[in-house]
VOPAGU-2260 file (C-alpha; in pm, 1 decimal, decimal comma):
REM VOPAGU-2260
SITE   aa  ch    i         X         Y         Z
SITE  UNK   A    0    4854,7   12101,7   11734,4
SITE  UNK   A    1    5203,1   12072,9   11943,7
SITE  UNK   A    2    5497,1   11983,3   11885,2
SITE  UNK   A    3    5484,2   11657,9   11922,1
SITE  UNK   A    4    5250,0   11629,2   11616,3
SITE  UNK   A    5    5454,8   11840,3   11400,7
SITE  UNK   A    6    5729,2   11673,8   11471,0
SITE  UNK   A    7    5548,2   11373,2   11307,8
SITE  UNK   A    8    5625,3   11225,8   10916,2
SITE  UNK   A    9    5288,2   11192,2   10807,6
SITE  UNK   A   10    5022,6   11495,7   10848,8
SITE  UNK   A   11    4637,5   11400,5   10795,7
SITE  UNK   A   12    4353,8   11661,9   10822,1
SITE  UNK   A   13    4015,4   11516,5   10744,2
SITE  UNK   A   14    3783,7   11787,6   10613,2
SITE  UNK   A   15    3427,8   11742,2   10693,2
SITE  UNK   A   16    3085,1   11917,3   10750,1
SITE  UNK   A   17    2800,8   12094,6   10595,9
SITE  UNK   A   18    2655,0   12033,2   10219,3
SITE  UNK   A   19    2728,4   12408,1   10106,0
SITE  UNK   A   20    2941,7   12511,4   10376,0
SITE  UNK   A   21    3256,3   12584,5   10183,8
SITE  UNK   A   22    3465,7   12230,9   10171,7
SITE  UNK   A   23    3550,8   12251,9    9836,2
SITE  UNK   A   24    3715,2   12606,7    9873,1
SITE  UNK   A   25    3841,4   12456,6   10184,0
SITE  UNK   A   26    4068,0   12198,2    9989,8
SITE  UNK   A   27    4142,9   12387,1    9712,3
SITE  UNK   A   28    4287,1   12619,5    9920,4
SITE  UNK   A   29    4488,6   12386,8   10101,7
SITE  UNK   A   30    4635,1   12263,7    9765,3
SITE  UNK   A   31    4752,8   12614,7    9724,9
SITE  UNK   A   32    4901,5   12555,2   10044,6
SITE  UNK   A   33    5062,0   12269,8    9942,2
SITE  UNK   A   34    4850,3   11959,7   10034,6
SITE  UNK   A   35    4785,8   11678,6    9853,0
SITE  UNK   A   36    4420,4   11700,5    9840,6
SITE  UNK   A   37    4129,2   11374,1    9794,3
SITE  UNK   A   38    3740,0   11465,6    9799,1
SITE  UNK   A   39    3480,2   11207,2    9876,1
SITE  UNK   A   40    3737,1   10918,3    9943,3
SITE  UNK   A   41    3565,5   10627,4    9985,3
SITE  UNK   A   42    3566,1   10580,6   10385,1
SITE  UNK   A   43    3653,3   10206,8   10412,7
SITE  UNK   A   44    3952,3   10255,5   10204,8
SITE  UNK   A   45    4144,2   10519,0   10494,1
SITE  UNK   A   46    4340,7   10296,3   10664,2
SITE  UNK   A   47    4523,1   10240,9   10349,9
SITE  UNK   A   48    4634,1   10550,3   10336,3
SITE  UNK   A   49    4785,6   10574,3   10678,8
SITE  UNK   A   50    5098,5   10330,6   10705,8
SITE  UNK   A   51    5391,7   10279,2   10903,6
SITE  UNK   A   52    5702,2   10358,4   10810,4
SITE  UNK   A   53    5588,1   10544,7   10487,3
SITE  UNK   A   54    5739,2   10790,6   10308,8
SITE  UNK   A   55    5661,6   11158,0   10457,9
SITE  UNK   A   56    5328,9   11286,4   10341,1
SITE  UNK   A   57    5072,4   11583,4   10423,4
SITE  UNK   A   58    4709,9   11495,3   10283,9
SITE  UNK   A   59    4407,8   11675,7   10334,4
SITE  UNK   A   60    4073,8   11441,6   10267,4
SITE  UNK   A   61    3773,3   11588,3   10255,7
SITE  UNK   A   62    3413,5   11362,7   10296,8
SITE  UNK   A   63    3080,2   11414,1   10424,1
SITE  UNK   A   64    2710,3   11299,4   10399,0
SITE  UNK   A   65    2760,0   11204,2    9973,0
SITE  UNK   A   66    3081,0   10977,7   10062,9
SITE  UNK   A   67    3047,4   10596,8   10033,4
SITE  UNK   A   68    3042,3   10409,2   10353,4
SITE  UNK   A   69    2939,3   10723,0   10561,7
SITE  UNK   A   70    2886,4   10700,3   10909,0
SITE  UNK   A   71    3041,4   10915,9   11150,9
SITE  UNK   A   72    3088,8   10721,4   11451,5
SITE  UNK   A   73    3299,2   10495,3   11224,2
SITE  UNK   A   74    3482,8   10760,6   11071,0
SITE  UNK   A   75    3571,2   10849,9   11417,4
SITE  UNK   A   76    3675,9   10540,1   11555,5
SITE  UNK   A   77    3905,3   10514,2   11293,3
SITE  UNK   A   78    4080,2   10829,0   11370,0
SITE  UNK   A   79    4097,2   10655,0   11737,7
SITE  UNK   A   80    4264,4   10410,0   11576,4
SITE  UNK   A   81    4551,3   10614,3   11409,1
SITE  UNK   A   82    4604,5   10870,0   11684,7
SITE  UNK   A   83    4813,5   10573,2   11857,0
SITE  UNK   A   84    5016,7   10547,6   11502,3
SITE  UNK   A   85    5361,8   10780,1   11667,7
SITE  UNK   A   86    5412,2   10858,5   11256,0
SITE  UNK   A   87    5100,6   11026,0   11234,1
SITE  UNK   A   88    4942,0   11357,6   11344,1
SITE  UNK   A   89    4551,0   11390,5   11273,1
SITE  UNK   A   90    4343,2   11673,5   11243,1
SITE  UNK   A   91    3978,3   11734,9   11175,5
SITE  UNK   A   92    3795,3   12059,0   11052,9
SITE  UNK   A   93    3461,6   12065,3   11051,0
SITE  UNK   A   94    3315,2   12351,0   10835,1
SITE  UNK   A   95    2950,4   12458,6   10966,3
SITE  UNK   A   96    2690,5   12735,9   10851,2
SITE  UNK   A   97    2361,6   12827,5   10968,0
SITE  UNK   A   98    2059,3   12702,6   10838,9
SITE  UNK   A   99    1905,1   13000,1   10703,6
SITE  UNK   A  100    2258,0   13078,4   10469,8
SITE  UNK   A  101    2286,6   12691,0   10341,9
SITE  UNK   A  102    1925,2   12749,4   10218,6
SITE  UNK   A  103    2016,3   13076,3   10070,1
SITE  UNK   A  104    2265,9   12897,6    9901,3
SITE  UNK   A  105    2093,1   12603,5    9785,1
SITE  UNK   A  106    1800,2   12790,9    9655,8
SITE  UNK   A  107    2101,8   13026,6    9462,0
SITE  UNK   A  108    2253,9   12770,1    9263,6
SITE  UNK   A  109    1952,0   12550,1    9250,0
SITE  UNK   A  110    2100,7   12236,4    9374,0
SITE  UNK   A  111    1872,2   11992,2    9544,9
SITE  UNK   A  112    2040,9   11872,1    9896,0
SITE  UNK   A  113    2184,0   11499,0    9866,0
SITE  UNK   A  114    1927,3   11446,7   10184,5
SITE  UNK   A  115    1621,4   11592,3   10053,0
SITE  UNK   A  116    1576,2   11523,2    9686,0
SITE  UNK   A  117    1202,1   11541,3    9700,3
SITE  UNK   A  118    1179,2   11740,3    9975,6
SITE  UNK   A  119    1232,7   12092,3   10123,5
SITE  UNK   A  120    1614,1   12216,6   10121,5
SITE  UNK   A  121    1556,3   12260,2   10510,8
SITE  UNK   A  122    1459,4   11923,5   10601,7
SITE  UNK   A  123    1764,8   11793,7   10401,4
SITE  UNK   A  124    2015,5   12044,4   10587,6
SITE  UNK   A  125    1813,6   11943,4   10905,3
SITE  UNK   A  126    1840,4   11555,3   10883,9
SITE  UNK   A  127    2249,2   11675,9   10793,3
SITE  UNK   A  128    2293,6   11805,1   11097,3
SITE  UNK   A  129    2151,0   11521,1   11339,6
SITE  UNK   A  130    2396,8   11291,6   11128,8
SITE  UNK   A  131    2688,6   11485,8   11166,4
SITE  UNK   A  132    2629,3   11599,5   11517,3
SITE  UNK   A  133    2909,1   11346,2   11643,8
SITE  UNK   A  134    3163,9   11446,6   11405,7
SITE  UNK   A  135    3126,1   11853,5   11534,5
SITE  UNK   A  136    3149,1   11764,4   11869,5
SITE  UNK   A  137    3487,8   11532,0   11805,9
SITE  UNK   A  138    3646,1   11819,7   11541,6
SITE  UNK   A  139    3965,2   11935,8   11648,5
SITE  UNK   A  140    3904,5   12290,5   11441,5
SITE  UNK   A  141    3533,9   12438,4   11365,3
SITE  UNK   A  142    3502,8   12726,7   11120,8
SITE  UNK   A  143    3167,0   12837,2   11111,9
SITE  UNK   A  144    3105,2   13027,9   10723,0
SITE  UNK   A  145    2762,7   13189,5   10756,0
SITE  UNK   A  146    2900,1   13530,4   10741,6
SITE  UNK   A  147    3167,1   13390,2   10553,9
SITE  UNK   A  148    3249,2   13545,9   10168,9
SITE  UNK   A  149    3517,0   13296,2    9939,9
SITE  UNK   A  150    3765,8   13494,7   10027,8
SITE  UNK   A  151    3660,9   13505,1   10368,4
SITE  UNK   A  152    3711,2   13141,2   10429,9
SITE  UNK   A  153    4016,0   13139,4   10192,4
SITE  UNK   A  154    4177,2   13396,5   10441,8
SITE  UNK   A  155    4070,0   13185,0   10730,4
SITE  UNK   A  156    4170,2   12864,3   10583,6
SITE  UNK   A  157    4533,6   12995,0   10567,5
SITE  UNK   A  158    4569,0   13173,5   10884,0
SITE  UNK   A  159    4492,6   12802,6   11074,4
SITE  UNK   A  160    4668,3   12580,4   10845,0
SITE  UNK   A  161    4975,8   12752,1   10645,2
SITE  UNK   A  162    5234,0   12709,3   10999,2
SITE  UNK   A  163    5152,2   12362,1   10904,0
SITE  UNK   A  164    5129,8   12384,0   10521,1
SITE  UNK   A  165    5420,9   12162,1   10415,3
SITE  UNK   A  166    5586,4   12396,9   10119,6
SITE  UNK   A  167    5764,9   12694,8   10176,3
SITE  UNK   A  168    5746,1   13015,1   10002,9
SITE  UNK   A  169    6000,4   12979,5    9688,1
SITE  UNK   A  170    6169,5   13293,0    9681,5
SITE  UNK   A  171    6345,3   13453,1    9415,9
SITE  UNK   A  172    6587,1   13715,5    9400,5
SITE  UNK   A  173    6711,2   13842,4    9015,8
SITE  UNK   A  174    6874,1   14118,7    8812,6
SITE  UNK   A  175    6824,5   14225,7    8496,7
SITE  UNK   A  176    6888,6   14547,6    8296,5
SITE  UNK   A  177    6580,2   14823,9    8219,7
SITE  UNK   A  178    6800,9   14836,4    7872,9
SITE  UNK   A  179    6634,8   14481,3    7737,9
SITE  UNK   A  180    6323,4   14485,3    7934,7
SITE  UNK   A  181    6155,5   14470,4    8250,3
SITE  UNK   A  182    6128,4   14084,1    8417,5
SITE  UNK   A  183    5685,4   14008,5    8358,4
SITE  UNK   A  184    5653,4   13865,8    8687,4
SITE  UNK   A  185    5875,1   14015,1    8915,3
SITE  UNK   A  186    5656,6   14086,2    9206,2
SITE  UNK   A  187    5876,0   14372,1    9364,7
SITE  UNK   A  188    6116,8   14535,4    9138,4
SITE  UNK   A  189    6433,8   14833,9    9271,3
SITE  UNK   A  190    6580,7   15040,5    9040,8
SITE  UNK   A  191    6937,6   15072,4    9123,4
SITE  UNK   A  192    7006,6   15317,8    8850,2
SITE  UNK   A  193    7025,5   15617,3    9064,9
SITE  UNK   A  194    7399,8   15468,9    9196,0
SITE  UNK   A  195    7707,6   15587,7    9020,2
SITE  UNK   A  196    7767,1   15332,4    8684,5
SITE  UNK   A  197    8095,4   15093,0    8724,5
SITE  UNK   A  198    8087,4   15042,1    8371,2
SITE  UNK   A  199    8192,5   15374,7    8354,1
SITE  UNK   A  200    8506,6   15327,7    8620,1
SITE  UNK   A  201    8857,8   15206,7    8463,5
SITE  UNK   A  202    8888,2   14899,1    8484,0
SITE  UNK   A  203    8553,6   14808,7    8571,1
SITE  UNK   A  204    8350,2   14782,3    8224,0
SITE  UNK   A  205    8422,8   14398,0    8131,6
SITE  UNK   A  206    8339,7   14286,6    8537,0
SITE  UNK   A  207    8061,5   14231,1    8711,4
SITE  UNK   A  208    7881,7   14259,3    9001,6
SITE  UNK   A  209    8042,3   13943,3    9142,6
SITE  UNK   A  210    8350,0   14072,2    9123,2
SITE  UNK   A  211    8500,6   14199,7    9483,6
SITE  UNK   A  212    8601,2   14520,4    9252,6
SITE  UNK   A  213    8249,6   14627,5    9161,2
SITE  UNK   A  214    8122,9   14543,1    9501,5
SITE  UNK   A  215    8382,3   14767,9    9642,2
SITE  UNK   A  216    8295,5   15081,2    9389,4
SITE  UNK   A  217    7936,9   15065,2    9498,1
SITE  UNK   A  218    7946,7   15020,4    9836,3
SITE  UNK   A  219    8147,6   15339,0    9827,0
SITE  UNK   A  220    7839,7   15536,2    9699,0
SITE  UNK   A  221    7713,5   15786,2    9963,4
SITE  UNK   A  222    7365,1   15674,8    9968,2
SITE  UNK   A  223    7411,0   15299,4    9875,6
SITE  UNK   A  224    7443,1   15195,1   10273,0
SITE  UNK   A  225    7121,9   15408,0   10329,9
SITE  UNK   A  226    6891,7   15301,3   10118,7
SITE  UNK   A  227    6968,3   14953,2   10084,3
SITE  UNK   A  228    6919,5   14912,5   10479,6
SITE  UNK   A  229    6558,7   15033,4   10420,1
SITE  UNK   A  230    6494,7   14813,6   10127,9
SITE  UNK   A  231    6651,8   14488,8   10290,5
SITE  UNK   A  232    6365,8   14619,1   10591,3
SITE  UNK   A  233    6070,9   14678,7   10380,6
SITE  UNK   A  234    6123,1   14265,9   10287,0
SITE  UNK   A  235    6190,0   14177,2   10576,3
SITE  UNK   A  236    5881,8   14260,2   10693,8
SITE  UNK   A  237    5653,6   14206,5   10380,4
SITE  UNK   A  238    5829,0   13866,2   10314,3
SITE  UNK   A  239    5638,8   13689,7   10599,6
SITE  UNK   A  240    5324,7   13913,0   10523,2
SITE  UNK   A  241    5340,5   13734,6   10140,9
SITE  UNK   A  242    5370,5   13364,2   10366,4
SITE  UNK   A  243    5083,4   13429,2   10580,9
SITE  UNK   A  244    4827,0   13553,2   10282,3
SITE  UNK   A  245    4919,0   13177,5   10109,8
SITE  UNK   A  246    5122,7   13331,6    9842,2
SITE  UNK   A  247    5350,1   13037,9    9696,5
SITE  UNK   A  248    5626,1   13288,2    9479,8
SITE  UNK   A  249    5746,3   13560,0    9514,1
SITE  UNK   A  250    6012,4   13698,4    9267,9
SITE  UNK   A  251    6200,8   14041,6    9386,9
SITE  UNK   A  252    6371,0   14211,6    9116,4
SITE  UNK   A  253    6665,4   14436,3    9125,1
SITE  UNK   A  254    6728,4   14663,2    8758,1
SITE  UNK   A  255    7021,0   14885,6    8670,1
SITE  UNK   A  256    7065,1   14961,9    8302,3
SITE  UNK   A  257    7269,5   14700,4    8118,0
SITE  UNK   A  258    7180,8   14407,1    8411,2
SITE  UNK   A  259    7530,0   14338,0    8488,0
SITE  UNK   A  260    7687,7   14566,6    8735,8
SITE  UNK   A  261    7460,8   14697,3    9037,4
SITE  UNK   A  262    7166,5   14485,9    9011,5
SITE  UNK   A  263    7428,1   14172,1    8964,0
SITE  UNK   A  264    7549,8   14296,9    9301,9
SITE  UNK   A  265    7206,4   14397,2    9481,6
SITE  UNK   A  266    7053,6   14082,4    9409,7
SITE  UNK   A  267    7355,4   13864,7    9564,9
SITE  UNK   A  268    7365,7   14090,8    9843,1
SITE  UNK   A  269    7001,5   14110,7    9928,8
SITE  UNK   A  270    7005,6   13695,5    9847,0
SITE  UNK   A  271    7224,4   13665,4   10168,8
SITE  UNK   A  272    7086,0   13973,5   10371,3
SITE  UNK   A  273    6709,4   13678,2   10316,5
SITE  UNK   A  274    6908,7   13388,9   10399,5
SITE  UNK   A  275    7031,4   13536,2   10759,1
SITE  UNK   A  276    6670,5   13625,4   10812,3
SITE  UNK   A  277    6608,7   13277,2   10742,2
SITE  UNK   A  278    6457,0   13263,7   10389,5
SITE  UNK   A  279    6647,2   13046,5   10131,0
SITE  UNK   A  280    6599,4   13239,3    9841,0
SITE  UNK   A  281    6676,5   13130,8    9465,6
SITE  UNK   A  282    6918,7   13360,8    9235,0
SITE  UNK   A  283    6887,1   13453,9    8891,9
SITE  UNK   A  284    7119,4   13677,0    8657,0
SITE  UNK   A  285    6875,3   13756,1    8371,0
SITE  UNK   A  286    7145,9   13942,1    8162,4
SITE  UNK   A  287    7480,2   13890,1    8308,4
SITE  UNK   A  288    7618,2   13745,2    8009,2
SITE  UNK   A  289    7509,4   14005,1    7803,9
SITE  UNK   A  290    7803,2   14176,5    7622,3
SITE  UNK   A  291    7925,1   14570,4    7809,2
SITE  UNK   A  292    7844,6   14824,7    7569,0
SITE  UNK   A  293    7824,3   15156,4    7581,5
SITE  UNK   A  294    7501,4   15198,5    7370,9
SITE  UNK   A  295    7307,6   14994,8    7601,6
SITE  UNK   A  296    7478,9   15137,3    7922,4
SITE  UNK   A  297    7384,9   15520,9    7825,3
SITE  UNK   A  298    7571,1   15815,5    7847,1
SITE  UNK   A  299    7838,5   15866,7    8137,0
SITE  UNK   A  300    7758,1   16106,6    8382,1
SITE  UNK   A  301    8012,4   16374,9    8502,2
């Protein structure tokens, strides 16, 4: 789309195309992606919707043959209209599917086409397609779904359109202790219990891991250097993976036993290791007010 478009405040893509071709999954999808989302706006009210000098927006709006006011070469000329509107950058899909699939379809869910209510599903999907012939031939982006599954177009609908999707991927980095439970919907969780306990070390018990002291006793640990290099790489590289497959959260857990010593410190670390690889992640201390004791911390190790 360039960067002159993206550098633009308001972001409209106009999703169009074939009865049964997938627009509804389409724009659903892009919701997930964080789009406002409008289905079947009335076509005489657009221009109302584009502004200048409005506050930042990305809508996606999808229409076709059912919408009021539908006629394609004015739906176009419209467009022409806004593409010399410097705030806004315009996009249209057009989602397509072979005649032989859309009747498949049809016939599957027994809906009657819009076009053909007392006639054969194909002369409905062929009387479609002359109509929107104009709007295929002016779409920026064509997806064509006849081999498509859901999650087919899903997938496909997020590879073009989530560089563009206007929320990020909230990230969020926490600690807790294994002692009062594991965090439900931690995503990723490290066990950090196989480092040497502070709240064993004098001096140590009634700190915590954002204390320079605690920080200092663990990175002493032979193999803390080691393996947290090869964690901070494994999300580092599954981070953008997560981004790219739409996900919206992600919540990476670190655990040690009591939640206020090595996961305290893991967590904060790991929060800054994300933000120089340019993430800006959230943290959380699930149990760092929790009280030191020694029932909850275990035995101490010789």
């Amino acid at each position: 789309m360039g960067d002159a478009k993206a550098s633009k405040s308001q972001r409209i893509l106009l999703v169009t195309g074939m009865l049964g071709a997938g627009k509804s999954t389409a724009l659903r999808e892009l919701e997930d992606l964080g789009w406002e989302s409008i289905d079947n706006f009335p076509i005489r009210l657009l221009n109302r919707l584009v502004k200048r000098d409005s506050e930042p927006f990305s809508l996606a709006i999808g229409f076709d043959c059912r919408t009021r006011g539908f006629v394609p070469d004015d739906v176009i000329e419209r467009v022409k209209g806004w593409v010399e509107n410097d705030q806004v950058s315009i996009t249209t899909l057009f989602l397509d599917c072979a005649g032989h699939e859309l009747e498949r379809r049809f016939n599957e869910t027994r809906r009657r086409h819009f076009l053909a209510q007392d006639l054969p599903v194909s002369s409905g999907i062929a009387a479609e397609r002359e109509l929107l012939a104009p709007l295929r031939r002016w779409a920026d982006v064509l997806i064509d779904t006849s081999d498509f599954s859901v999650n087919d177009l899903k997938q496909t609908i997020r590879e073009q359109f989530s560089q563009t999707a206007p929320k990020e991927m909230t990230v969020t980095v926490s600690s807790f202790g294994f002692s009062r439970g594991k965090p439900p919907t931690a995503d990723l969780v490290f066990d950090m219990r196989y480092l040497d306990n502070p709240h064993w070390a004098p001096g140590l018990k009634q700190q915590t891991g954002l204390d320079p002291a605690v920080g200092e006793f663990i990175e002493q640990s032979a193999v803390f250097s080691s393996t947290f290099s090869k964690i901070s790489a494994l999300l580092l590289e599954l981070l953008p993976r997560y981004a790219e497959q739409g996900k919206a959260y992600v919540n990476i857990a670190f655990g040690c036993t009591g939640g206020r010593h090595r996961s305290v410190y893991s967590a904060e670390k790991m929060a800054q290791v994300l933000r120089d690889g340019g993430f800006s992640p959230t943290v959380l201390h699930r149990n760092l007010g929790s009280r030191a004791a020694e029932l909850v911390e275990g035995t101490q190790h010789p």
